[in-house]
BADREN-618561 format. One record per atom (N, C-alpha, C): residue in one letter; x, y, z. Coordinates in steps of 0.05 Angstrom, whole numbers, padded with zeros to 5 digits, always signed. Layout:
% residues N
aXYZ...
***
This chain:
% residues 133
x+00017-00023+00000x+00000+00000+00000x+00018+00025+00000x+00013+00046-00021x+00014+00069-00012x+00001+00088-00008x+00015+00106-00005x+00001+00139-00005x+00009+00162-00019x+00007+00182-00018x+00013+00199-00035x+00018+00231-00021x+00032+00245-00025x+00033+00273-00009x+00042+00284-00032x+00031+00321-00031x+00030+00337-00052x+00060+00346-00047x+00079+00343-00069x+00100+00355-00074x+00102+00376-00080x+00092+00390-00096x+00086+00421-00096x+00061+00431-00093x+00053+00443-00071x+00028+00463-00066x+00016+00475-00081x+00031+00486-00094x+00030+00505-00120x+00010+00494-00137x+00019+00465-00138x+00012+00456-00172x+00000+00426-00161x-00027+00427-00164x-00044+00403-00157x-00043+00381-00168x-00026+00375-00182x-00014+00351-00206x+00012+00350-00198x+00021+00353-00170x+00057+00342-00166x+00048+00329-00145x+00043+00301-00149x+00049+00288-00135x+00076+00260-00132x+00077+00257-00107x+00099+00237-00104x+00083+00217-00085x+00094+00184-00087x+00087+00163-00085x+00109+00156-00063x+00092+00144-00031x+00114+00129-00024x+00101+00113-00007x+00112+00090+00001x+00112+00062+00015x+00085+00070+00040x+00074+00052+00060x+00060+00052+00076x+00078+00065+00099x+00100+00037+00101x+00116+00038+00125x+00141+00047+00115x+00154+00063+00136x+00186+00071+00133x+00199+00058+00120x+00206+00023+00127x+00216+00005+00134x+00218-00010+00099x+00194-00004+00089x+00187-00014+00064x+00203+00012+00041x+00201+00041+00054x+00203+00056+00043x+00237+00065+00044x+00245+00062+00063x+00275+00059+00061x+00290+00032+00059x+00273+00024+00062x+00286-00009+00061x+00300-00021+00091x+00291-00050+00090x+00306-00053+00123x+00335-00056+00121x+00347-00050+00147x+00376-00050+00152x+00388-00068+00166x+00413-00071+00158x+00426-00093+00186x+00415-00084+00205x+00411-00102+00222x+00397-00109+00256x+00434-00119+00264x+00436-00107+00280x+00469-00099+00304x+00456-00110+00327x+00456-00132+00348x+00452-00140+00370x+00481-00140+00380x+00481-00133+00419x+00505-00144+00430x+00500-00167+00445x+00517-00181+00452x+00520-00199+00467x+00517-00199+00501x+00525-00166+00513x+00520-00170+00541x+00515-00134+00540x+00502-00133+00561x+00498-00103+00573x+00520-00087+00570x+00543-00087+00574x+00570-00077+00576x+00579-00061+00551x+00574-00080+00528x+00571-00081+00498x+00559-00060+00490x+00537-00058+00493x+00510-00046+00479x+00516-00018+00495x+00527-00009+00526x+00523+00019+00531x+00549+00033+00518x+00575+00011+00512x+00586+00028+00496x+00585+00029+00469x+00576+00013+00455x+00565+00023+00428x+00550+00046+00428x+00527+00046+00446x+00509+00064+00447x+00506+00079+00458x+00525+00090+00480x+00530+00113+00489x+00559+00123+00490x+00565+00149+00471x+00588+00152+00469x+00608+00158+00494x+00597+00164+00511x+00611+00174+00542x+00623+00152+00551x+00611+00130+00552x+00614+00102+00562x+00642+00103+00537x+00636+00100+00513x+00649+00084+00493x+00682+00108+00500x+00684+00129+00508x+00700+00147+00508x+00724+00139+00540x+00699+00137+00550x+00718+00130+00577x+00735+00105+00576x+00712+00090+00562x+00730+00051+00559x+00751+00054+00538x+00750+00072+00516x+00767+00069+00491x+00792+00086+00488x+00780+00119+00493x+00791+00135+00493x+00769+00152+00475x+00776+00174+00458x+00756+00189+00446x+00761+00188+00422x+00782+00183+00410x+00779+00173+00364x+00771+00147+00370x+00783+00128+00383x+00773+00106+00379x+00740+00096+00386x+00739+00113+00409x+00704+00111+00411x+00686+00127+00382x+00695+00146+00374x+00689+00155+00353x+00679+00139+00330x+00713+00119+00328x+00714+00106+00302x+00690+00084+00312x+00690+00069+00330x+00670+00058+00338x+00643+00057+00328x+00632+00080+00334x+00603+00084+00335x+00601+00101+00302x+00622+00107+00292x+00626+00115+00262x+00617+00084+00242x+00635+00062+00254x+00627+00030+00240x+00606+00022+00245x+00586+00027+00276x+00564+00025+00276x+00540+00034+00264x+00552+00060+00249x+00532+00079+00234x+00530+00073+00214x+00549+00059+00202x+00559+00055+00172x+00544+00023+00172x+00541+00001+00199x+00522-00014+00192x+00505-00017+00191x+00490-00005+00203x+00466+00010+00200x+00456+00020+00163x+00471+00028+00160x+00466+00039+00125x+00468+00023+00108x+00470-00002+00119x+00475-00017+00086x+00445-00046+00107x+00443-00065+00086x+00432-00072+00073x+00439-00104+00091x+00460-00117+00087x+00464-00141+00085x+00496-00129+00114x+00506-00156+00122x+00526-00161+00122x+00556-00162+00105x+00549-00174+00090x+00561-00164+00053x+00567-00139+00048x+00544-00129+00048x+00554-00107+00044x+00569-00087+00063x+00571-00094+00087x+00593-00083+00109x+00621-00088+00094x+00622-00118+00098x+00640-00128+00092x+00661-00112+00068x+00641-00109+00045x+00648-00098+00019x+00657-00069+00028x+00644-00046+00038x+00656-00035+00046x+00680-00019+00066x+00677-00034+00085x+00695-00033+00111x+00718-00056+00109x+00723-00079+00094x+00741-00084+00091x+00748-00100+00114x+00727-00121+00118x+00728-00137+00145x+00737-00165+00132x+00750-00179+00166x+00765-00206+00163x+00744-00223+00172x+00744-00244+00146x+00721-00263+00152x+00741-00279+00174x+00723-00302+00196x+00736-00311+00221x+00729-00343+00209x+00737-00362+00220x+00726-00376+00234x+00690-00380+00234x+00677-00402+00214x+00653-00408+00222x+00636-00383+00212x+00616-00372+00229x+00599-00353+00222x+00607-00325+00236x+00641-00319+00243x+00650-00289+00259x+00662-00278+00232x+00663-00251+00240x+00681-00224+00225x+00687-00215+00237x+00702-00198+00240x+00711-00183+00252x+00726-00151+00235x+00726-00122+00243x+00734-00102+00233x+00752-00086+00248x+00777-00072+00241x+00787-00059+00259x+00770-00027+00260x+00783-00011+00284x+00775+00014+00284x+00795+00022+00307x+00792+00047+00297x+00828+00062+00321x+00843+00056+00311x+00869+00052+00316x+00904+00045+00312x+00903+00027+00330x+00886+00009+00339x+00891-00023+00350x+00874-00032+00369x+00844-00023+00356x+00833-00037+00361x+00810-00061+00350x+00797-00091+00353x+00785-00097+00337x+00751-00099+00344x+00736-00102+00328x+00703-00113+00347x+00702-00137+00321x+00686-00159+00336x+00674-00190+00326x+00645-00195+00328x+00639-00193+00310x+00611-00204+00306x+00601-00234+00290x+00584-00240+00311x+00574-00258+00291x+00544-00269+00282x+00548-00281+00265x+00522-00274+00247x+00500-00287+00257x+00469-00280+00257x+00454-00288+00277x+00431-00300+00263x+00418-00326+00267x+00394-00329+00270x+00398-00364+00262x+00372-00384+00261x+00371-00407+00267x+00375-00414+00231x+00376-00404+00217x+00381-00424+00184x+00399-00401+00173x+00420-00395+00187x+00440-00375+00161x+00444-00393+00143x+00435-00365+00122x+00451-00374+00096x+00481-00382+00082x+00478-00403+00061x+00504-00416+00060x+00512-00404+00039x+00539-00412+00030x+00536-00418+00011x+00551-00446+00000x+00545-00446-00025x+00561-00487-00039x+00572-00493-00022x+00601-00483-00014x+00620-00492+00009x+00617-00494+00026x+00593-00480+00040x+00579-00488+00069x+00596-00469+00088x+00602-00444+00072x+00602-00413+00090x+00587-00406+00092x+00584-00380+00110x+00565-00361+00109x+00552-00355+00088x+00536-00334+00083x+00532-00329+00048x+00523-00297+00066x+00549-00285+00072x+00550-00261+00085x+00533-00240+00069x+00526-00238+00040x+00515-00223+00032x+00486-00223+00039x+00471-00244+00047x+00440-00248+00061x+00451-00251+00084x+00454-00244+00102x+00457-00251+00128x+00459-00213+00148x+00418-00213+00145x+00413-00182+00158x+00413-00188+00183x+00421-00208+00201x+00425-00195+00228x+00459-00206+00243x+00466-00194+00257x+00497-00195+00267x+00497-00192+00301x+00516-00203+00313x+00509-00202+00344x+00544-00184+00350x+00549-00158+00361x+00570-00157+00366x+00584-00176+00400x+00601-00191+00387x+00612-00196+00413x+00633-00196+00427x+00659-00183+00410x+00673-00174+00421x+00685-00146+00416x+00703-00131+00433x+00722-00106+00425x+00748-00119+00439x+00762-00118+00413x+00794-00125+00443x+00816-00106+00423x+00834-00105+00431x+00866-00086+00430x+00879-00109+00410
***
């Protein structure tokens, strides 16, 4: 379903077309879960992420967080940010001058692929679970 809102006031014939829901209308995004409480207040609050990291590195932090957020897939993190596939279903990315975070990929039938990897490009949800030096 959509709807419709007048693009120009002016002119009773400009209209533009868009989705019901946000979600449909921007499209959904990686889903970012953490693993423990600890996790999640410094991702998500930069004070926290500043005191535990320091302040570029909490920066760069919540900069990689933002950036997964905007894409689409896992894949497409990947493709952009320039992450080390792990071990099984982990990645991992650096950020700072030495530090890394590990995620891994979340839900009960990830996708494969032939070889019986991940198939990182479908794989919209990710659990962060680690930051280490």
């Amino acid at each position: 379903m959509d709807h419709r809102f007048q693009n120009d006031p002016g002119n009773s014939q400009s209209w533009v077309r868009w989705p019901a829901f946000p979600s449909l209308w921007r499209g959904a995004v990686l889903n970012v879960s953490f693993r423990t409480k600890e996790l999640k207040a410094i991702c998500t609050k930069i004070e926290v992420a500043q005191a535990e990291l320091g302040s570029q590195p909490a920066a760069e932090l919540h900069e990689l967080l933002a950036e997964a957020e905007a894409f689409l897939t896992a894949g497409e993190l990947i493709d952009f940010r320039g992450g080390e596939l792990l071990e099984g279903d982990s990645l991992s990315f650096s950020f700072g001058s030495h530090y890394r975070v590990a995620f891994n990929a979340v839900g009960d039938d990830l996708p494969l692929e032939e070889d019986g990897s991940v198939a990182w490009g479908q794989v919209r949800r990710v659990m962060l679970i680690e930051i280490s030096q």
